[in-house]
N, C-alpha and C positions, 0 to 999 in steps of 0.2 A: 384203456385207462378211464376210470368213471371223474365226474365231473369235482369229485372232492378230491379224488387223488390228483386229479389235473392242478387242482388252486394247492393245495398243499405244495405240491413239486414247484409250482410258481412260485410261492411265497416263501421257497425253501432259503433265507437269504444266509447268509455266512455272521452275519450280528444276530446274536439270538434276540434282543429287544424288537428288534426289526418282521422277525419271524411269527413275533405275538402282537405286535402293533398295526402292521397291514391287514392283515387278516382279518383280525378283530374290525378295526375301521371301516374295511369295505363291507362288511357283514352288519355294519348299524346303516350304511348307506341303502345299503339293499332290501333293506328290511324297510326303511322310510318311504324307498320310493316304489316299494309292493301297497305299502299301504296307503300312499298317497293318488295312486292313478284312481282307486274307486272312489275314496274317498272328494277329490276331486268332481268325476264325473258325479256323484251324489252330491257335490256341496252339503257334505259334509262333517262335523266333528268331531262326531260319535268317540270314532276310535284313537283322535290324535293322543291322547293321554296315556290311551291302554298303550296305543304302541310303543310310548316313550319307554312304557316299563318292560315289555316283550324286548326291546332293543337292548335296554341294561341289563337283561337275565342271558342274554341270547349270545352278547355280545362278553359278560363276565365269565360264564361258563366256558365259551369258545377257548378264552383266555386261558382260563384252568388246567384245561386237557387237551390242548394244543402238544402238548409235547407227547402224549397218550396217543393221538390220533397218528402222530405223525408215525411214534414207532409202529403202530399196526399198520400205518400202511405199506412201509417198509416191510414189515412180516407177508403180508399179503404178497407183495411183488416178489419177493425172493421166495415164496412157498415155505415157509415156516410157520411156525404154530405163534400167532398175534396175543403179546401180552396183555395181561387183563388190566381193565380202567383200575385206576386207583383205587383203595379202598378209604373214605373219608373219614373212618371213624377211628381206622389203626393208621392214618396218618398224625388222626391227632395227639395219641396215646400214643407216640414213638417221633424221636425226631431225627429219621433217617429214610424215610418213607417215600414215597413216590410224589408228596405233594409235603411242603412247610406248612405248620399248623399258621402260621403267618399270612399265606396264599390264601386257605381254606379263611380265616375268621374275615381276611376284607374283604373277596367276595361272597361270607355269608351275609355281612354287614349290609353291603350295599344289595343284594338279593331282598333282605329283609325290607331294606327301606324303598326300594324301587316295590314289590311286592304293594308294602300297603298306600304307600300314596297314589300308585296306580288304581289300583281297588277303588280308592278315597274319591279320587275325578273322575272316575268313569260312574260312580253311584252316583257322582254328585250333577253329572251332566244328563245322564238316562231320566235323576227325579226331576232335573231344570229342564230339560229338552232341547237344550241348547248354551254353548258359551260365546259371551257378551264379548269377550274376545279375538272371535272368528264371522261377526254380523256382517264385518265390511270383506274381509280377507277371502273368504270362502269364496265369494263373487268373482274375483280372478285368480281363475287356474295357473299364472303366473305366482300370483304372492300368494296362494295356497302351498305350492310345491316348496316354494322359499323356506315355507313356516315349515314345513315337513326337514328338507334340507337343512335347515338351524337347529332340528331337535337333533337329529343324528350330531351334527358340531358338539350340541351340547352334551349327549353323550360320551362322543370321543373327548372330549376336554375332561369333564369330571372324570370319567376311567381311567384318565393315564395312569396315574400314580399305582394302579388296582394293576392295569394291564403289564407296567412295569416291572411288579413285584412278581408275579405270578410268570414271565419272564424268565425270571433268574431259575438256574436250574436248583431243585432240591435238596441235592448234594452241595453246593456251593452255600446254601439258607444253613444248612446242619451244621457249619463252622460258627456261624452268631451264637453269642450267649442266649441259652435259654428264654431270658427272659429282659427286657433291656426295658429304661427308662423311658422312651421314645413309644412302649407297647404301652406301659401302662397309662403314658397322659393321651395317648392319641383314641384309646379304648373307652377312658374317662369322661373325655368328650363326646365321642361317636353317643356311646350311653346318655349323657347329661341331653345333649341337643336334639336325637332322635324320644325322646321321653317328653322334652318341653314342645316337639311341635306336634307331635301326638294327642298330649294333652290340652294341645291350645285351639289345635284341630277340631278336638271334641267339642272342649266347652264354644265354641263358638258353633258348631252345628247343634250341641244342645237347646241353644239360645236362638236359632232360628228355628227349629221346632215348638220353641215356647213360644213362643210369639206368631205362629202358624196356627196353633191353637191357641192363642188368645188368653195366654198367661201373663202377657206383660205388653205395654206399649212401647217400649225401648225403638227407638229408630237405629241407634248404634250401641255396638257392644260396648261396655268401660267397666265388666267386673274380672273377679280372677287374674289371671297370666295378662287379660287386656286392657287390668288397669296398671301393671308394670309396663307393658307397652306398648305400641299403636300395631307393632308385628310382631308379635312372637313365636310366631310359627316360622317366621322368616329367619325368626334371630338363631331361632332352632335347625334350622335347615343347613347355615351357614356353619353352626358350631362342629355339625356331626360331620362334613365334609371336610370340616380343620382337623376332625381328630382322625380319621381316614389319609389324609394327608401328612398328620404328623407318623402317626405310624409308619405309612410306606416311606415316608420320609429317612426316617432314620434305619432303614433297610437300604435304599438305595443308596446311600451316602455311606453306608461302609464298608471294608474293601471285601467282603463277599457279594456285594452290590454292584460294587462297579466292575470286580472281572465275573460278576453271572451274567450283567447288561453289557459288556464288550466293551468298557469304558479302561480311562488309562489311570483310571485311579488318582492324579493330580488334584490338586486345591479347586482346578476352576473344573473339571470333570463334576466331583462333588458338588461344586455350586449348584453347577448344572442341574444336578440329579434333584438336588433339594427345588430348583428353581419350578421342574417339571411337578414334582409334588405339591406344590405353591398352587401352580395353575389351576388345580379342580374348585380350591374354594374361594380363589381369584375371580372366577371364572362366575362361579354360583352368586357371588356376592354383590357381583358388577350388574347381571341381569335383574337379581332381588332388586338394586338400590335404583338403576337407566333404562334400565328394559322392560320387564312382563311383572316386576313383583309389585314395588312399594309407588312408583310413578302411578299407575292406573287404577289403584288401590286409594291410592290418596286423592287425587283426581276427580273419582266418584261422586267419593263423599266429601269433597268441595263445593263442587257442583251441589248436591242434595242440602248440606247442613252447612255451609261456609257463613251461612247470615246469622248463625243463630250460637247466642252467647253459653249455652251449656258445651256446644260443640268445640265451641274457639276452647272453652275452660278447659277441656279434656286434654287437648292439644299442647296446651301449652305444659299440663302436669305431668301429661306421659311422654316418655322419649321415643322415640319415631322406631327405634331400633333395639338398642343395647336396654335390657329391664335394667329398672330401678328397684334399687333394694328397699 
């Protein structure tokens, strides 16, 4: 028995949410703490970023074709001829397919967005040489592995909803209506918030390349999306992982939902389901606002400009989070 067909038979659980849930999870742990043992012994951060996003593509995908792998192993072991991988293109063009066009758009969603904001900090730390982040941390191989170990968390947090969905079997997704109200605001979203921190991303690296070459004296940015508000890349972050969430959301919570995920269909099962969907941009929004985003961010530039009255004036015109129209 080779080592995938071993974890497969292992994770073979009798709750099919289960069956796409372990898996997946162990598989963002493993992956953190492959890339945390060199990284460690080098002190350092090179890769923590890329990994985050090799974890989200590594770990969505798993998710995907979990139920593809599983029957080829199945084929294998009984010597039969192993059905072929989905086809993603006549899944979408057909809704009876081997995979819901539902499964296929939230983990293209998040593929996308994991893709470029990985791209985004790995460019941005190769031209820095280093993040300001990891000056003290990196020093102990204890809270290095930690910060490794909480990206994995934080993968598994923001994926549930992703991992849920993708879960339910594709027969059980082909009873939903076509197209439900819950696809198009959660789509709306994913769109609107991955567009605004893209664009805020930009002009904000535009603006430190102007000021590299000695286009402008700006100490801090305040034009653009940055004079709506002090984060807008954060507020964008937030938004696309609510529309990600409402989407799975309203999958999970109805009753081809709750008997694809082994649930009992009841008022509090639903909660449940909706609660589990909650969590990814619960989760994202808690860190933006207590942990790694808007604390350390604002922090900085305390520290630097806190005395100085055009700085306070910015402050007080722009909102820390939600733009201003």
């Amino acid at each position: 028995m080779t080592l995938l067909n071993y974890a497969l038979h292992l994770t073979n659980f009798r709750n099919p949410f289960l069956r796409t849930l372990i898996p997946s999870i162990s598989l963002a742990y493993t992956i953190q703490a492959a890339v945390a043992v060199p990284s460690i012994l080098a002190q350092s951060e090179r890769f923590y970023d890329l990994s985050g996003s090799l974890t989200y593509l590594s770990c969505t995908a798993l998710s995907l074709y979990l139920p593809s792998l599983r029957a080829r192993a199945v084929a294998a072991a009984t010597g039969t001829s192993p059905p072929a991988l989905p086809n993603i293109l006549n899944s979408l063009m057909s809704n009876g397919g081997a995979l819901n066009w539902r499964q296929i758009i939230l983990s293209a969603a998040v593929s996308v967005w994991a893709t470029r904001l990985g791209t985004f900090l790995f460019q941005r730390v190769v031209k820095d040489g280093s993040d300001s982040r990891f000056d003290e941390i990196k020093k102990s191989p204890p809270q290095f592995l930690g910060a490794f170990f909480a990206q994995a968390t934080w993968v598994s947090l923001c994926l549930l909803p992703v991992m849920a969905v993708n879960a339910i079997p594709s027969g059980a997704l082909a009873t939903l209506p076509r197209l439900m109200v819950t696809d198009v605001l959660g789509l709306l979203l994913f769109t609107g918030g991955i567009t605004l921190e893209v664009a805020a991303d930009r002009q904000k690296n535009q603006w430190v390349q102007e000021k590299r070459d000695k286009k402008h004296s700006e100490d801090f940015l305040t034009r653009g999306l940055w004079s709506k508000s002090r984060h807008p890349n954060y507020f964008g972050e937030s938004t696309l992982w609510t529309g990600i969430a409402v989407l799975a959301g309203g999958v999970m919570a109805s009753n081809a939902g709750q008997i694809g995920m082994g649930l009992s269909g009841s008022p509090l099962a639903r909660v449940g389901a909706l609660g589990m969907a909650a969590i990814s941009p619960a989760f994202v929004t808690f860190l933006l606002f207590k942990v790694s985003g808007i604390p350390m961010s604002e922090t900085k530039y305390d520290k630097k400009f806190g005395d100085r009255a055009d700085y306070q004036q910015w402050k007080r015109d722009t909102p820390v989070f939600i733009p201003k129209l």
